[in-house]
C-alpha positions in Angstrom: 18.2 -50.2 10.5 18.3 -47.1 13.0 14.4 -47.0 14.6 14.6 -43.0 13.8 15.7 -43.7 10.0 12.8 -46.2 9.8 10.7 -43.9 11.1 11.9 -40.9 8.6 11.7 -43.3 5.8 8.2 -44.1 6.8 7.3 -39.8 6.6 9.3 -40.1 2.9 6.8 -42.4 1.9 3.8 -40.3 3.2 4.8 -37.2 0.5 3.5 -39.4 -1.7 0.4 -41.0 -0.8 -0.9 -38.9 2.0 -1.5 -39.6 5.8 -4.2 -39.6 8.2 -5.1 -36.1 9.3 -3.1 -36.1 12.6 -4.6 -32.6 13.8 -7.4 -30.8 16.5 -10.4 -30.7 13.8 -13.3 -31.4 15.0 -14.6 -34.1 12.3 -11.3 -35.6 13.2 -10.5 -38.7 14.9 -6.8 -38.6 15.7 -4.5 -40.0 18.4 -4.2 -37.4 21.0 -2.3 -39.9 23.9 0.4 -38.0 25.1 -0.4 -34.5 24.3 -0.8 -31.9 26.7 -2.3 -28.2 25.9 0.2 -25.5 25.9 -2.7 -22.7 25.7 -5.4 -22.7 27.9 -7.9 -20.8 26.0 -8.1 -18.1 28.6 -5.0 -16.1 28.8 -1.1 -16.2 27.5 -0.3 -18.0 30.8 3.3 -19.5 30.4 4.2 -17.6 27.2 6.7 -14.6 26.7 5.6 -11.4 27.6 4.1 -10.4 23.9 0.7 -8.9 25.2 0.9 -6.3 22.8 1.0 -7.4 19.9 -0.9 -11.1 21.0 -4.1 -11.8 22.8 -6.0 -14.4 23.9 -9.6 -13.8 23.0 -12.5 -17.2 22.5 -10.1 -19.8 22.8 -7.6 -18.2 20.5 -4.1 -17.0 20.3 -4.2 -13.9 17.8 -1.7 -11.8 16.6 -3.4 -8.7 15.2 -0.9 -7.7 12.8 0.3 -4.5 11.6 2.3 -1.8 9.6 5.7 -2.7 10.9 4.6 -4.9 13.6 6.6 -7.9 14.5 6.6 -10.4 17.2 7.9 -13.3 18.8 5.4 -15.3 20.9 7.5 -17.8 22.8 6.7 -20.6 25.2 8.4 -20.3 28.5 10.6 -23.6 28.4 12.8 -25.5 25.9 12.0 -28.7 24.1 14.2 -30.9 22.3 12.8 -33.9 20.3 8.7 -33.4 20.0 5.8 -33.7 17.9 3.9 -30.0 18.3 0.0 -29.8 16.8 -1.9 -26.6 16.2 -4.6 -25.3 14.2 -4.1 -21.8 12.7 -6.0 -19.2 10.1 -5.1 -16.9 7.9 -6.2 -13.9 5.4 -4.6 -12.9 2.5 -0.9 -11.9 2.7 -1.4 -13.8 6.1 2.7 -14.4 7.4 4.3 -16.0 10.8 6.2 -18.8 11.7 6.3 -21.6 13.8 9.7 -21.2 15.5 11.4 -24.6 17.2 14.6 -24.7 19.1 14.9 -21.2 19.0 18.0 -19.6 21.4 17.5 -17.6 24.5 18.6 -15.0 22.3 15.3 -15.4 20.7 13.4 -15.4 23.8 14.7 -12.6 24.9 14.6 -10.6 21.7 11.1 -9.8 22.2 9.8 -8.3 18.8 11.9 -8.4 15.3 11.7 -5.7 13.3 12.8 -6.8 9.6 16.7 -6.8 8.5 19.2 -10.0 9.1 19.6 -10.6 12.8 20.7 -14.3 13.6 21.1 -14.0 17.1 17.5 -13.0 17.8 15.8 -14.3 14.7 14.3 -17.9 15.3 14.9 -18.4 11.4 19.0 -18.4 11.6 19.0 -18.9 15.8 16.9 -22.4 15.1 14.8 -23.0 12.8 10.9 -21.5 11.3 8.8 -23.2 9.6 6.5 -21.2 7.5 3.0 -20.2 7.8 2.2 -18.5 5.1 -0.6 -17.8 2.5 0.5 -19.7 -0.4 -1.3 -17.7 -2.7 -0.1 -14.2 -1.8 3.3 -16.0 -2.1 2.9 -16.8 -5.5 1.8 -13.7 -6.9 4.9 -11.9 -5.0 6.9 -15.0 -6.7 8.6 -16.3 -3.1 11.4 -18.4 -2.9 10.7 -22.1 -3.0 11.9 -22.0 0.6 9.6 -19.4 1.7 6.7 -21.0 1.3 4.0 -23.0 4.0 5.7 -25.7 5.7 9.4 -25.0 4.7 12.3 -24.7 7.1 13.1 -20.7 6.2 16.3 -20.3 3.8 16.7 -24.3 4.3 14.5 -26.2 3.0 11.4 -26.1 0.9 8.1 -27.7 1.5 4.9 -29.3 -1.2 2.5 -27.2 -1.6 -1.7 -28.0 -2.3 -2.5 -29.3 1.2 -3.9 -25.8 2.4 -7.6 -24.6 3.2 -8.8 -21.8 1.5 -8.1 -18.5 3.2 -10.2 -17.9 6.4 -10.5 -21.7 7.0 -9.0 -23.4 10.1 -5.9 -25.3 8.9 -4.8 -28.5 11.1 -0.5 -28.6 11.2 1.8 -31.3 12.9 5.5 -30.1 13.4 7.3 -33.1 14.1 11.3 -32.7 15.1 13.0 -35.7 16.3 16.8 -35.5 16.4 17.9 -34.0 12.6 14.7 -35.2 11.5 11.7 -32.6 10.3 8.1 -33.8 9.4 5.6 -31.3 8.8 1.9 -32.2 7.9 -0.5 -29.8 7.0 -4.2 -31.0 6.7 -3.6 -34.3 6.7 -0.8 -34.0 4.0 3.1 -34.4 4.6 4.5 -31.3 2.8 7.8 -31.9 4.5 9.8 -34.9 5.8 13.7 -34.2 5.7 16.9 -34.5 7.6 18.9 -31.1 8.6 22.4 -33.3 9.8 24.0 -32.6 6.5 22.6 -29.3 5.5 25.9 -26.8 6.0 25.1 -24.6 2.7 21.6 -23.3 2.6 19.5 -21.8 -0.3 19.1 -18.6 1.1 23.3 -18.2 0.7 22.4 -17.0 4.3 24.2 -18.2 7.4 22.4 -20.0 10.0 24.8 -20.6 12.6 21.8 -22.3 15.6 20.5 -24.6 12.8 21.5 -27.6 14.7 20.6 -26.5 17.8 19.6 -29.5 20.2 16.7 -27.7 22.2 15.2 -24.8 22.3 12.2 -22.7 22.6 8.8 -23.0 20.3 6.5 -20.5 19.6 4.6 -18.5 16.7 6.7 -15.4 14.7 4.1 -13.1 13.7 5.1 -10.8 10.8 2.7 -7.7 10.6 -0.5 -9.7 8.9 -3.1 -10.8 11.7 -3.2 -14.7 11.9 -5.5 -16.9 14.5 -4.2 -20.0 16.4 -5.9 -22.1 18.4 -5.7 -25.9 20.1 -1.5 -25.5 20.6 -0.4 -28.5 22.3 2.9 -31.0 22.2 3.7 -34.3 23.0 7.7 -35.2 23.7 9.8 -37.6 22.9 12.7 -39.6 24.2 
């Protein structure tokens, strides 16, 4: 069998029973060979141009939110195949995205302000997987497909594996040819393959699902939410 399928098979079986928590807490004792920090602590060094509506302040990337504020906080090269770790907070109503192999289109796009805009939106140019707060989505009665973890219109993710709100939350994205693993919290909420998906739940287009490559970053959506310890390790 394919090394990749075994591998996928292997993330299957991990829905079930759970995994070791492969994230940056503290009381946590995870494999970190490989990785390399893709925020210094400091500044938004090597990151889009979003300064006003992110900041780096205590070792933190935050996105203070807003009426009607969107943006797009981009890294400032494409990856292809990867495994991407990152802790992140939330409050309630708490809303962004992880984007991965998002288009230039994306990069350049700078802020999204609402309405269906494939070209610039990481969700249909790529792919986002949700960060959310679970519980807001249930009382607004989401879309399976909206909720944490899922790839946005695509697929939809487990739920139960989040912190209570204001808690840091530990997340692995892991995206290795058509394959997709997230785990949140030492949980796998998500472990699926994108190479047949054509029709998606949403009934929405999304023409760059397949992309190869692209650009990662975090797609705030107008509630403030705190990330910290971003870094990736590639893979062949």
């Amino acid at each position: 069998m394919n090394m990749k399928k075994i591998g996928f098979a292997l993330g299957l079986a991990a829905l079930a029973t759970g995994c070791v928590c492969p994230c940056g807490d503290r009381a946590c004792a995870c494999d970190e060979a490989g990785f390399v920090p893709l925020f210094n602590g400091k500044d938004l060094d090597g990151w889009s141009d979003m300064k006003h509506v992110y900041k780096a302040e205590d070792g933190m990337i935050v996105f203070e939110g807003g009426k009607d504020v969107f943006g797009n906080l981009f890294y400032k090269r494409q990856f292809t195949n990867f495994v991407a770790r990152f802790e992140f907070k939330m409050k309630y109503h708490g809303n962004n995205g992880f984007g991965v192999r998002a288009g230039q289109e994306c990069f350049d796009g700078g802020a999204l302000v609402g309405g269906y805009k494939p070209e610039r939106d990481a969700a249909y140019n790529g792919m986002e997987i949700q960060i959310l707060d679970n519980i807001c989505g249930r009382d607004r009665k989401l879309k399976s497909w909206q909720f944490h973890g899922s790839i946005y219109g695509v697929v939809a993710a487990q739920h139960g594996a989040a912190k209570p709100l204001g808690e840091w939350n530990c997340e692995e994205v892991t995206v290795d040819g058509d394959n997709v693993t997230v785990v949140l919290n030492g949980k796998t909420i998500l472990a699926c393959s994108i190479e047949d998906i054509e029709i998606t739940p949403d009934g929405k287009p999304h023409p760059c699902l397949h992309n190869k490559s692209g650009y990662i970053g975090f797609l705030g959506h107008t509630e403030p939410t705190w990330i910290r310890n971003v870094r990736i390790k590639e893979l062949p």
